[in-house]
C-alpha positions as CSV (number, residue, x, y, z in Angstrom):
1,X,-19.4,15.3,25.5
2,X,-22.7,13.6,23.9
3,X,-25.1,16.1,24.0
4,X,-27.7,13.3,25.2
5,X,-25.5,12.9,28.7
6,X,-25.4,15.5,31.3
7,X,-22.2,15.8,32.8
8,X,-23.5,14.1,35.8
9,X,-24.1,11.0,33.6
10,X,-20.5,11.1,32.3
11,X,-18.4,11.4,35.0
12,X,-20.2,8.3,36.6
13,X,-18.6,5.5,38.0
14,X,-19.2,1.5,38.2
15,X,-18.4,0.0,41.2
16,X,-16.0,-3.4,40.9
17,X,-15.5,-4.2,43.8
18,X,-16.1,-2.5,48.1
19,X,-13.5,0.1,47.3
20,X,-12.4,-0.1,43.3
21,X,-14.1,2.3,41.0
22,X,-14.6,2.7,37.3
23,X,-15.0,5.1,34.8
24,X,-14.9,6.5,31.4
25,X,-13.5,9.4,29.1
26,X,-16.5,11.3,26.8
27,X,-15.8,11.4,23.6
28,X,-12.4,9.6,24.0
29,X,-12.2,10.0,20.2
30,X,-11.7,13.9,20.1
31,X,-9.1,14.0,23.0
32,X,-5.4,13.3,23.3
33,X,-5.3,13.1,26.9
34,X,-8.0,12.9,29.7
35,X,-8.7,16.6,30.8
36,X,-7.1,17.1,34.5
37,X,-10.5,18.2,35.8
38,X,-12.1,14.8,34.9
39,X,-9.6,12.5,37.0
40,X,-10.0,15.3,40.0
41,X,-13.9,15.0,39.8
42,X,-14.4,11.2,39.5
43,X,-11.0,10.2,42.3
44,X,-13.6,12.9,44.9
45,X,-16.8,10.8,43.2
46,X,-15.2,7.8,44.1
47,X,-14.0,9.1,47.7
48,X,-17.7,10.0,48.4
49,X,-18.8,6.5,47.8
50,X,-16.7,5.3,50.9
51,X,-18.0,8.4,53.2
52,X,-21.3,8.8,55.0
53,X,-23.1,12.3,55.7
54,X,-19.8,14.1,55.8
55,X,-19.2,17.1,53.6
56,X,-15.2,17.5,51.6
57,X,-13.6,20.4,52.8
58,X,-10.2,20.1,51.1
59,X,-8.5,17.7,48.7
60,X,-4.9,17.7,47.6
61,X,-3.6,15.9,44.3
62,X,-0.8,15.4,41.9
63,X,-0.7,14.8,38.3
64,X,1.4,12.3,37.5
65,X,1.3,10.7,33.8
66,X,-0.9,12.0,30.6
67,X,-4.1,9.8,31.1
68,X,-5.6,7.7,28.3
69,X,-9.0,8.8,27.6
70,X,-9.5,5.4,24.6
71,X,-9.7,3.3,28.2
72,X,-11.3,3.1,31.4
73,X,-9.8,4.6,34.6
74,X,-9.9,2.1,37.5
75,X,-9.9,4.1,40.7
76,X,-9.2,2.7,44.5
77,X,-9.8,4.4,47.3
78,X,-7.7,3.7,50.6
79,X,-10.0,4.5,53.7
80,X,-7.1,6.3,55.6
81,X,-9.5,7.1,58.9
82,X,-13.0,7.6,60.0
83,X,-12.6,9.8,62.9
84,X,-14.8,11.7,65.2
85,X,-15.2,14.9,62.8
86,X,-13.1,14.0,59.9
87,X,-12.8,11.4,57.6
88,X,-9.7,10.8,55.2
89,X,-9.7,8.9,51.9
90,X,-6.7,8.9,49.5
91,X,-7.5,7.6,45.9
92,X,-5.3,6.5,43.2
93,X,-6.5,6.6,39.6
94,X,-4.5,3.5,37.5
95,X,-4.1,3.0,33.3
96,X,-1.9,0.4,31.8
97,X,-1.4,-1.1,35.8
98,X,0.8,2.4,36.5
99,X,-0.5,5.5,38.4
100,X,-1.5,8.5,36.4
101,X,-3.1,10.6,39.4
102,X,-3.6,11.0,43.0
103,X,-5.6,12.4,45.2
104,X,-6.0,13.2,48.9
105,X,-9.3,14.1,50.7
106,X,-10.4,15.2,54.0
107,X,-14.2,15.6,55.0
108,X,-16.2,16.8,58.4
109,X,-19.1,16.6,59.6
110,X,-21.7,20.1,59.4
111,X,-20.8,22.4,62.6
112,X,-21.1,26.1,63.1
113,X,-18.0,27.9,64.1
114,X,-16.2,31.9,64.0
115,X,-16.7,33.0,59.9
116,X,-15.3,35.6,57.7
117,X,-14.5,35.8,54.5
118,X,-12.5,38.1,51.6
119,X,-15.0,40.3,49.5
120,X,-16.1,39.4,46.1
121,X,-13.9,41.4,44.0
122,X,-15.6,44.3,41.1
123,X,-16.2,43.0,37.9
124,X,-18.8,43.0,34.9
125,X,-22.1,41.4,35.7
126,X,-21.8,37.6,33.5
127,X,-24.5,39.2,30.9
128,X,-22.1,41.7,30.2
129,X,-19.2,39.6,29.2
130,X,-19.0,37.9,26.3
131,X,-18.9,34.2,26.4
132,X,-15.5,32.4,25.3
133,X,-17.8,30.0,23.1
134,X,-18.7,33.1,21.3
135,X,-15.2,34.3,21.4
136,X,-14.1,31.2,20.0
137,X,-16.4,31.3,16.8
138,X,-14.8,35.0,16.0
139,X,-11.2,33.1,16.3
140,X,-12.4,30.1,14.1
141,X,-10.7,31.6,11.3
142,X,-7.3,31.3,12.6
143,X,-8.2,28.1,14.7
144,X,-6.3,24.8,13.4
145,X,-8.0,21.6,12.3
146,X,-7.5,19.7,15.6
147,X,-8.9,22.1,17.5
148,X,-12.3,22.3,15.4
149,X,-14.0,19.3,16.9
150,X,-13.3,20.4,20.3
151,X,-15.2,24.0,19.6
152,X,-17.9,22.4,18.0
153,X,-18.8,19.7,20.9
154,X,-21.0,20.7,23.5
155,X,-19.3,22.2,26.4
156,X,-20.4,21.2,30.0
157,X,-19.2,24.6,31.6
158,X,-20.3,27.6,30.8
159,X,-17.8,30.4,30.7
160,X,-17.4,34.1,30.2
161,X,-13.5,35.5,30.7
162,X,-13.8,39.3,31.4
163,X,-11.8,41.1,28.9
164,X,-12.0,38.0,26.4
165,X,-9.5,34.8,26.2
166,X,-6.2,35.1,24.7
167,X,-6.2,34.7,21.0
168,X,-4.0,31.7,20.6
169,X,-3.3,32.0,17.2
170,X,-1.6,36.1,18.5
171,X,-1.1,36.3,22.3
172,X,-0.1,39.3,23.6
173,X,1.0,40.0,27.0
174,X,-1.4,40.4,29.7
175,X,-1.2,40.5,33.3
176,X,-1.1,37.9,35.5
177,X,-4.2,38.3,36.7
178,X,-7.7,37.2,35.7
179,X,-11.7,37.1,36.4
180,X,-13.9,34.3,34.6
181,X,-17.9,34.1,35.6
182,X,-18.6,30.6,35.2
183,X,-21.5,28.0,35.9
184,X,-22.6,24.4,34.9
185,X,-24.6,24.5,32.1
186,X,-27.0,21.0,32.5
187,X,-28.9,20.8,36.1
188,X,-26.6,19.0,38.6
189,X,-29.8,18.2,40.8
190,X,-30.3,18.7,44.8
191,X,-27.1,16.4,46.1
192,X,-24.6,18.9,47.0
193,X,-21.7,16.6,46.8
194,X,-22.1,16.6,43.3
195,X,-22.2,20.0,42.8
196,X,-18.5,19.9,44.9
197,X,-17.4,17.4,42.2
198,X,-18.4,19.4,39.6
199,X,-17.0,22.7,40.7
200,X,-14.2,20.5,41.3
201,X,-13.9,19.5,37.7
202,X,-14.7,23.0,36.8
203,X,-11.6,24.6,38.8
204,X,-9.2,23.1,36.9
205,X,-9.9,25.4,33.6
206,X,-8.4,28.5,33.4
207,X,-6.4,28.6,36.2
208,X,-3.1,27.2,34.8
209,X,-3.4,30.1,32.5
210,X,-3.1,32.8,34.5
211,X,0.4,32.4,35.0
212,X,0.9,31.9,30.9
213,X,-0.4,35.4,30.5
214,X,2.6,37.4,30.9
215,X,4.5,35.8,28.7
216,X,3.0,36.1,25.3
217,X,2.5,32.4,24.3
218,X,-0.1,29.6,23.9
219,X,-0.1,26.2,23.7
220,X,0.1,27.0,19.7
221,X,3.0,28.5,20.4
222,X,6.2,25.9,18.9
223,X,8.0,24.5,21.6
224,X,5.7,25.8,24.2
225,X,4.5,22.6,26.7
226,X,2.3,23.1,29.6
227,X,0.4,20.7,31.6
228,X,-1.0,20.5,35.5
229,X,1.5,18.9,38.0
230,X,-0.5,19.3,41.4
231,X,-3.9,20.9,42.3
232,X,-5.3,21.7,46.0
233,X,-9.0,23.2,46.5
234,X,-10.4,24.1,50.3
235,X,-14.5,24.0,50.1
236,X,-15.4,26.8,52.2
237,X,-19.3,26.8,52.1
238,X,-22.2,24.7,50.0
239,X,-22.7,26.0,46.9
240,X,-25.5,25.3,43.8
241,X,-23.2,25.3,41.0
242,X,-25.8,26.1,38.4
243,X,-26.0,29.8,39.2
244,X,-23.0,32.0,38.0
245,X,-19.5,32.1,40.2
246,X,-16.7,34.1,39.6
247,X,-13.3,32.7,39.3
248,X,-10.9,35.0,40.6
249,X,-7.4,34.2,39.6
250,X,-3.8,35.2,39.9
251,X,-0.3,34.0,39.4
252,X,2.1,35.7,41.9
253,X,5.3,33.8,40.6
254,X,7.0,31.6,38.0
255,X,10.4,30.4,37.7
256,X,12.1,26.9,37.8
257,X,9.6,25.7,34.5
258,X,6.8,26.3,36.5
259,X,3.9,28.4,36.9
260,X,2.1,28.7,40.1
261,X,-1.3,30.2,40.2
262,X,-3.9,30.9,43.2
263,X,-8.2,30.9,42.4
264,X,-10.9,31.9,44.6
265,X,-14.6,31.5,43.7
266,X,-17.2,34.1,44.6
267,X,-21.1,33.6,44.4
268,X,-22.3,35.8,42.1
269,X,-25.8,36.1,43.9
270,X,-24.7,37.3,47.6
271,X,-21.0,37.7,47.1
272,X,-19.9,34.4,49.4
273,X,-16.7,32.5,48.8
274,X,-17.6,29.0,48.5
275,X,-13.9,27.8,47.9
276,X,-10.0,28.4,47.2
277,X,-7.5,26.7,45.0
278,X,-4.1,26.3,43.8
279,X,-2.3,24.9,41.4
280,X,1.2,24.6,40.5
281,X,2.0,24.0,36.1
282,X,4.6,22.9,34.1
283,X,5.7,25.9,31.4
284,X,8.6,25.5,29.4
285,X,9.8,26.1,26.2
286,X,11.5,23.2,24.6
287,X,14.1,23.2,22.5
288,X,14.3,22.2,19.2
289,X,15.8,19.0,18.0
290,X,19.6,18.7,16.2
């Protein structure tokens, strides 16, 4: 991303039309697809334009082609229902006149109702836990060429995976569970949808690779292909994404080519779970051409 834009500037959209969006890759030069994160932030961004006052509290999507991050992503938002409590968009993100992504939303107005909540797991304070960026630079001896750009651009999301990330290069079976502290690094501001759409855009690193851990591979791996088919997140409370959270992750199955993998983020500060996700991957190994 240019180091000039926050990452509120890039994921901004231009509106064409009462409900058709648009909006752009960063540096579309340095990436082979759009990142799955992206298209979930700006499809909520774009739902948000059509809703007033009411807060998201769970959206539903499905990947459905690789996008094209050398052109714009036109977005259009259906307004499924305005209700008395709960509005429903569904958006549908278009390249090359074909669907590569959508998403459904579902948002309510602010009431107070019967609350509990799981408690924040144990885990190394985010100072104590070295930072994958950092992790990264030890690895850069063993990293390929067309992965060098990508270390060296700045990173909107600020990350620390307890017990470091796999080494891609030599992964070695873990378990298929894992903790990452994580927070945006540029200020988001005082709107608190945008700190959804950026935890939003957030939630979709690491989580896929939960259920890869077992198995002693990495997308360096030949014949190894992996990619996002379907992501669900429930916003539990309001959250200012520029403190630490902790990503609590686990896979509790694979089979069929797929991985499936559950995340809940914690509040580093007082411990509240501010959401929940899922997400179900592709994870095969292909095999070789006669």
């Amino acid at each position: 991303m240019n180091t000039t834009q926050t990452l509120v500037e890039t994921l901004g959209l231009e509106r064409l039309e009462v409900n058709l969006f648009r909006g752009a890759t960063p540096d579309a030069d340095q990436r082979q697809r759009i990142y799955g994160g992206q298209v979930i932030a700006q499809s909520l961004l774009a739902a948000y334009e059509t809703v007033d006052e009411r807060i998201c509290h769970s959206l539903h999507c499905y990947f459905i082609r690789p996008g094209d991050p050398a052109i714009p992503i036109v977005f259009e938002v259906d307004r499924s229902r305005d209700g008395g409590s709960f509005t429903t968009r569904r958006v549908i993100a278009v390249q090359h006149g074909q669907q590569i992504f959508n998403l459904a939303a579902s948002f309510q107005t602010v009431e107070q109702g019967f609350e509990h909540q799981s408690d924040m797991p144990d885990a190394p304070a985010p100072d104590e836990v070295e930072s994958d960026a950092e992790r990264r630079l030890k690895l850069s001896a063993t990293t390929p060429p067309e992965a060098e750009d990508w270390i060296d651009q700045h990173q909107p999301i600020e990350m620390r995976t307890v017990g470091g990330r796999l080494d891609v290069a030599a992964p070695e079976p873990r378990s298929p569970i894992q903790q990452v502290w994580f927070r945006a690094k540029d200020p988001i501001g005082d709107d608190p949808h945008m700190h959804q759409v950026i935890l939003a855009y957030a939630s979709d690193m690491s989580l896929l690779g939960t259920s890869i851990r077992p198995h002693g591979v990495s997308w360096r791996t030949p014949g190894f292909q992996t990619a996002s088919l379907d992501h669900a997140m429930w916003f539990h409370r309001p959250t200012n994404f520029n403190e630490w959270h902790l990503y609590q992750q686990e896979s509790p199955s694979a089979s069929g080519g797929r991985g499936f993998n559950l995340g809940y983020i914690y509040r580093a500060s007082d411990g509240v779970l501010v959401a929940s996700c899922a997400q179900e991957g592709l994870m095969r190994m292909r095999k070789p051409k006669a």
